[in-house]
C-alpha positions in Angstrom: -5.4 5.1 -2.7 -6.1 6.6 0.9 -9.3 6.7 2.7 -9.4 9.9 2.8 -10.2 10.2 -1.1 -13.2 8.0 -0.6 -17.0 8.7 0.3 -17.3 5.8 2.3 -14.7 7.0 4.6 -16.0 10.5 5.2 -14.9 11.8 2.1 -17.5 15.3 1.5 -16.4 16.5 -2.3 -17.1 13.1 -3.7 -20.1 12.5 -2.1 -22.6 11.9 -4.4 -20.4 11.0 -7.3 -19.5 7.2 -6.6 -22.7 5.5 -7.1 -21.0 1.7 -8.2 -18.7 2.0 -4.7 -21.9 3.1 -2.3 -23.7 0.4 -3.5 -21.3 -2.2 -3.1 -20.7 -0.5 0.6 -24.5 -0.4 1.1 -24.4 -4.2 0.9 -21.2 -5.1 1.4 -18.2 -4.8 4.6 -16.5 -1.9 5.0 -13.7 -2.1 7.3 -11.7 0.8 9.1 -8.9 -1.1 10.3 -7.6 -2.9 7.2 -3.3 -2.7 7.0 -0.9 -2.9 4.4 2.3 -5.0 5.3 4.4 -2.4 3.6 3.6 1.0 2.0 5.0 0.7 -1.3 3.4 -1.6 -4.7 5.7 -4.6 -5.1 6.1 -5.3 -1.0 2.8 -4.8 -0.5 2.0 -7.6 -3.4 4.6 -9.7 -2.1 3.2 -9.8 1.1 -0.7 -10.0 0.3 0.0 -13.0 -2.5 2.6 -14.9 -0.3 0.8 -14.2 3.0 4.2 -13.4 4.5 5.3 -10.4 5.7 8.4 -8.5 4.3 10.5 -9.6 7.5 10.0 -13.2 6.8 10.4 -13.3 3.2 13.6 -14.3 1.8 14.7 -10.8 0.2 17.2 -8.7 2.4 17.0 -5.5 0.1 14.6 -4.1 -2.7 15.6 -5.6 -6.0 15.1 -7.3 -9.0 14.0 -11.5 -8.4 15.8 -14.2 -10.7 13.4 -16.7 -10.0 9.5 -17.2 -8.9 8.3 -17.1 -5.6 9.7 -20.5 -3.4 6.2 -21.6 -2.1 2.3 -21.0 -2.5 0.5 -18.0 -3.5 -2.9 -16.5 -3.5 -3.2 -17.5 -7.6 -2.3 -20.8 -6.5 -4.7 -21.3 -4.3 -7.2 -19.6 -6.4 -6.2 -22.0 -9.3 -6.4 -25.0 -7.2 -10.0 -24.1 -6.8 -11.2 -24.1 -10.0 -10.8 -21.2 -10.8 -8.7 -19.6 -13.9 -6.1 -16.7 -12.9 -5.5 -13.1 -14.4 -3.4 -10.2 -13.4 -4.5 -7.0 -15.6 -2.2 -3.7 -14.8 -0.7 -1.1 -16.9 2.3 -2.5 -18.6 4.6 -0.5 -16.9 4.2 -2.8 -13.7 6.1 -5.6 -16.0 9.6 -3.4 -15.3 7.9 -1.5 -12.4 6.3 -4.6 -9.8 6.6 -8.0 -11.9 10.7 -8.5 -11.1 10.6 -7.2 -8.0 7.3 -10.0 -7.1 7.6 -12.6 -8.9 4.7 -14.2 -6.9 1.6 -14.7 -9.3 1.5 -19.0 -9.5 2.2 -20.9 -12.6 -1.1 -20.8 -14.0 -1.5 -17.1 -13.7 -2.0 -14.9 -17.4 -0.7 -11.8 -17.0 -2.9 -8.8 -19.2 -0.7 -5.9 -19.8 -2.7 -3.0 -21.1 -0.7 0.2 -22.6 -1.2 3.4 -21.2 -3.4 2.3 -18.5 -1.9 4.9 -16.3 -1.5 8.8 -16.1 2.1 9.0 -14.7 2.3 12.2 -12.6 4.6 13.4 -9.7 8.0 12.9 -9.3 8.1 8.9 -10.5 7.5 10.7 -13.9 9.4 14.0 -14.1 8.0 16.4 -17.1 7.2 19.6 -18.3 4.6 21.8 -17.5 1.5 20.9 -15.6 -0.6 18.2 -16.8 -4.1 18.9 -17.9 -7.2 16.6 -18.0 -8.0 14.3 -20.9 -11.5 13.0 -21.3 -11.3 11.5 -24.2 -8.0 9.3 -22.9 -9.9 8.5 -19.9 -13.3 7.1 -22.5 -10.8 5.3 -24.7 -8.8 3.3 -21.8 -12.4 2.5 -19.9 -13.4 1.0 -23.2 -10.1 -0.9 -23.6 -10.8 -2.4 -20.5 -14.3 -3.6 -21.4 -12.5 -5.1 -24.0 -9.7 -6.6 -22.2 -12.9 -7.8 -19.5 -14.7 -9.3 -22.5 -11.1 -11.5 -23.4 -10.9 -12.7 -19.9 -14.7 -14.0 -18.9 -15.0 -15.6 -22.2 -15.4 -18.9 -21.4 -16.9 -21.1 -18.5 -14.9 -21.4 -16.1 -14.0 -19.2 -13.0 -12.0 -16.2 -12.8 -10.1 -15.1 -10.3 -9.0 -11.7 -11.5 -6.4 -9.4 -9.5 -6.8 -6.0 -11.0 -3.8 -3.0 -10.3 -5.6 0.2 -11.0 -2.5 2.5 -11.2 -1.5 5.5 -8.9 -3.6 7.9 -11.3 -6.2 6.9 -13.9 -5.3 7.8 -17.6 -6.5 11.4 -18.4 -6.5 12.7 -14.9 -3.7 14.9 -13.1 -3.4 13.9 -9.6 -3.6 11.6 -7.1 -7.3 11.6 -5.6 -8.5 13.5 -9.2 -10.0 10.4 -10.2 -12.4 8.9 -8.2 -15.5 9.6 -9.9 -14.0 7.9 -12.8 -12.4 5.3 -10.4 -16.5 4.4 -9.6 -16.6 4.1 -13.7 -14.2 1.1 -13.5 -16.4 -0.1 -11.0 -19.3 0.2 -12.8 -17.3 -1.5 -15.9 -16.3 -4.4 -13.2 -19.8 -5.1 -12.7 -20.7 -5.8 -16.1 -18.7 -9.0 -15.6 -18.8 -10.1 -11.5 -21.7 -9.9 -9.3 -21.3 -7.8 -6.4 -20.9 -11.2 -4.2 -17.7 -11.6 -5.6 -16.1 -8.3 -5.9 -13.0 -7.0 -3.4 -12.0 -3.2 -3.6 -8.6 -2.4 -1.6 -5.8 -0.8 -2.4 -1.8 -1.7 -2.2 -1.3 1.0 0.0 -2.0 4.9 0.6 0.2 8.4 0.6 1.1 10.9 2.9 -1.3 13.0 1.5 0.4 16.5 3.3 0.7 14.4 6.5 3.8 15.7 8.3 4.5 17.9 5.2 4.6 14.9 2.8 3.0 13.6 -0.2 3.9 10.8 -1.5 4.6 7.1 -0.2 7.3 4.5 0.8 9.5 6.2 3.1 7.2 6.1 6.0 4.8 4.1 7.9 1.9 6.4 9.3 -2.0 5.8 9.3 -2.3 7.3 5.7 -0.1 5.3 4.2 -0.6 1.9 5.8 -4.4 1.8 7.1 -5.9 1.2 3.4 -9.4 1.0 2.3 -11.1 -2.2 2.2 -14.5 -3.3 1.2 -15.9 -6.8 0.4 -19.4 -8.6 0.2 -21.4 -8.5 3.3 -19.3 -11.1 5.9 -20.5 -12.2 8.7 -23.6 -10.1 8.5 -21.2 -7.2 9.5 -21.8 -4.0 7.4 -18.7 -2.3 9.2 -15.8 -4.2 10.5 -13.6 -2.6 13.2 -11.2 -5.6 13.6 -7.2 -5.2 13.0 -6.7 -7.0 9.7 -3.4 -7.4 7.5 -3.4 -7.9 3.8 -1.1 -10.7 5.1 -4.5 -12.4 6.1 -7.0 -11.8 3.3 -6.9 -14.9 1.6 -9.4 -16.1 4.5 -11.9 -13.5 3.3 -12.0 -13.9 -0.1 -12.1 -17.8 0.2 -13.9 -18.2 2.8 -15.5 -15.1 3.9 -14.0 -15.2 7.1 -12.0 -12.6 9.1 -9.2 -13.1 10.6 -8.1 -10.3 13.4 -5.2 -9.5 14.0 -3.5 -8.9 17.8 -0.1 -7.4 16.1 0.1 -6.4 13.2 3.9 -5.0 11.1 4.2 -2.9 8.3 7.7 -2.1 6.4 8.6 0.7 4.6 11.7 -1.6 3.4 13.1 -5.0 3.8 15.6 -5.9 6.7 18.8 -5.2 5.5 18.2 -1.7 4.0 19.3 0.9 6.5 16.6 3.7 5.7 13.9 0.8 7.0 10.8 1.9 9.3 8.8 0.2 10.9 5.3 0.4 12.5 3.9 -2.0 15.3 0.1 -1.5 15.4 -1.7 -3.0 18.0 -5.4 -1.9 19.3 -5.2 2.0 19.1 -1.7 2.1 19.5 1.2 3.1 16.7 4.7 2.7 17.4 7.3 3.3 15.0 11.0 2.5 14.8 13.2 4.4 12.4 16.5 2.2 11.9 18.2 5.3 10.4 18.1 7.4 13.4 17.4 4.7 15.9 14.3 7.0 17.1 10.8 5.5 18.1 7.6 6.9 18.1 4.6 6.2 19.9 0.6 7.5 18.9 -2.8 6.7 20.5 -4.7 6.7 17.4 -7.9 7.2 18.3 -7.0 10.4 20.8 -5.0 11.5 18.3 -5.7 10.6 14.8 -3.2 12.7 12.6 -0.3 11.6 14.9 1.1 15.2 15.8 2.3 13.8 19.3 4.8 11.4 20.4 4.2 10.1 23.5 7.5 7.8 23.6 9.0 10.1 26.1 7.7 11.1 29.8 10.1 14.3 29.2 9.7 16.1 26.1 12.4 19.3 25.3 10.6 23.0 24.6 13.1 24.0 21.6 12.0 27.5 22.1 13.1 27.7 26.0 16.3 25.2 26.1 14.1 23.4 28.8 13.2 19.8 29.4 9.9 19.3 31.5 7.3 16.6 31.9 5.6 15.8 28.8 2.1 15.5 30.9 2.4 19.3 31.8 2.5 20.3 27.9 0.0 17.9 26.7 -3.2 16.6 27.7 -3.4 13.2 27.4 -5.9 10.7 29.8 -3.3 7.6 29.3 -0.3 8.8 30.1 0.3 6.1 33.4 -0.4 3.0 31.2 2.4 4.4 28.7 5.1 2.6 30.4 3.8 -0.7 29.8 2.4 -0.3 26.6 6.0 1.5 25.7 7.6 -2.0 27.1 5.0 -4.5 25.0 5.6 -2.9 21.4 9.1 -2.5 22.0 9.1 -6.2 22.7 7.3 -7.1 19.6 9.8 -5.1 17.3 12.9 -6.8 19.0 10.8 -10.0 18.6 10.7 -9.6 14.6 13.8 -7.0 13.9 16.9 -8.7 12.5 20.6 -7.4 12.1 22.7 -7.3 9.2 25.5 -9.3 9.0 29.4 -7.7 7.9 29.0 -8.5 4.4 25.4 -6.8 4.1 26.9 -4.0 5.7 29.5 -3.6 3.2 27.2 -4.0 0.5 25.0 -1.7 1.7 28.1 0.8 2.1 29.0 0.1 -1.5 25.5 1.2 -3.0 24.9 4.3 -0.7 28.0 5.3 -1.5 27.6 5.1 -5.3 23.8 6.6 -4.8 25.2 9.6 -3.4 28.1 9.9 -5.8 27.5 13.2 -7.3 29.6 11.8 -10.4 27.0 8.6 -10.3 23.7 10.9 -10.4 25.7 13.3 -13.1 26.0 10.0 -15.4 22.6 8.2 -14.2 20.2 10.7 -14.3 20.1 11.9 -18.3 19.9 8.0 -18.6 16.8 8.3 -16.2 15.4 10.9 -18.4 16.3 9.2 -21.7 14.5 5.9 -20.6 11.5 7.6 -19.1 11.0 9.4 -22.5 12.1 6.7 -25.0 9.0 4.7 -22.8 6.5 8.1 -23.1 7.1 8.1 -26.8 6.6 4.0 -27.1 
């Protein structure tokens, strides 16, 4: 979900049609600089449950986990505390996130709920273009009453972590269903008081940034700064402080916030070559693509949709076959204090970035090799198809 969908955030064609999420703004915290570690669903758990980012955490690629999280989570915490602990996704995310986490505590009951989820896009290739279902949309808001119901049963406390999925069931797109998004919210606050609600999201899209869409491969502003809203903190009805979801833990348990001076977020773990990553600090974005070894550097708030990289005092006119001072092409107030603020951020992503050893490297070599295998795809993708449609007709 990107902040760009939601009212709160200076979304116009919703305005109006999120009553539950205005007034949990209107008397909550709504913060504009809340990060994601990583831009993707299972990192971004990882990191937020753990409180580690993905270049401390044990994994050196994306895959599948044999065993639980090593250490303490959020749910451990939480249980520790009183309280009783629920995960409720669609059941997709047992194949989808759950392997690929494993970090949900001991104690933790995890509520699957079946076709939760409108799959769209190009995770879920189909035919033909989707078209909205209203009466899908009624049936899995009243499953979840249900499944609500189930949960707050008894006495004790719940600590409930709640993955609404990419697109609601019955809608087509992403950002197509946020006035029935504000239904779940509504639903929600059947069974929590608005003092103990959270609304966030794992992590956002491209959403036509740079011509893209979709998520995971890159680490700009849409798909990293995330929405984030909570009960009123610190009598504070907008926060502007640098957070990570590494760090939230302190504001839901004890309604602190924790800033952030640096703040990382990974579009992969350390050993996978296609790995970006982005160094935010103050107004400042600097990203480092391992692929290409290229770097680029944004003042955020001069130039919020990134269109200009101001890594380079020389920039190269394609058109002409010239190189010329960057500062004669584009207007920009800063550009003397660039040199130092080039130096620091570079410094922090030396400080974190770690190599891969010969072995890795051959491994690596071994599954890009067999991913671009046109015989591989030829033999993998009707499988692809076969599993996707064997789980649509389940």
């Amino acid at each position: 979900m990107c902040k760009a969908y939601l009212p709160c955030y200076g979304n116009k064609y919703y305005q109006g049609k999120t009553p539950n999420l205005d007034e949990l703004v209107s008397k909550g915290t709504l913060y504009t600089n809340f990060f994601t570690a990583a831009p993707s669903s299972a990192m971004s758990y990882l990191s937020m449950f753990t409180r580690k980012y993905p270049y401390q955490q044990e994994m050196q690629i994306y895959v599948q986990l044999r065993e639980d999280f090593n250490g303490r989570t959020l749910f451990d915490d939480a249980y520790d505390n009183g309280f009783s602990c629920h995960v409720l996704w669609d059941a997709g995310w047992m194949h989808l996130a759950y392997d690929f986490t494993r970090c949900y505590g001991k104690h933790t009951e995890i509520h699957n709920m079946e076709n939760f989820r409108q799959p769209v896009g190009s995770h879920y290739p189909h035919e033909g273009v989707l078209q909205r279902d209203d009466a899908k949309s009624e049936d899995a808001l009243e499953r979840l009453e249900t499944e609500l119901e189930k949960i707050t049963a008894n006495d004790k406390k719940v600590f409930l972590w709640c993955h609404l999925p990419h697109v609601l069931q019955g809608r087509t797109s992403y950002g197509d269903d946020i006035d029935l998004y504000d239904r779940y919210i509504g639903v929600f606050r059947k069974f929590f008081s608005d003092d103990n609600i959270f609304i966030s999201s794992d992590h956002g899209n491209m959403n036509g940034l740079k011509g893209k869409v979709c998520y995971g491969f890159d680490v700009y502003d849409t798909s990293i700064c995330i929405p984030f809203i909570s009960p009123r903190i610190e009598n504070t009805p907008v926060c502007d402080k640098h957070i990570c979801n590494v760090d939230v833990y302190d504001i839901l348990f004890n309604r602190k916030v924790k800033e952030s001076d640096i703040i990382f977020s990974d579009s992969t773990y350390y050993a996978q070559p296609n790995r970006k990553l982005a160094v935010v600090k103050g107004k400042y974005r600097y990203i480092y693509n391992k692929k290409t070894q290229t770097e680029e550097l944004y003042d955020i708030e001069y130039d919020p949709n990134q269109n200009f990289n101001l890594i380079q005092d020389d920039i190269y006119d394609v058109d002409r076959n010239a190189t010329s001072p960057a500062r004669e092409y584009y207007f920009y107030p800063g550009w003397d204090e660039l040199p130092s603020i080039r130096k620091k951020l570079r410094a922090e992503k030396d400080r974190i970035w770690r190599d891969v050893n010969a072995r890795q490297k051959g491994t690596m070599a071994i599954m890009n090799s067999l991913r671009n295998n046109k015989l591989t795809h030829s033999i993998l993708k009707p499988l692809k198809h076969l599993y996707i449609n064997m789980k649509t007709k389940k």
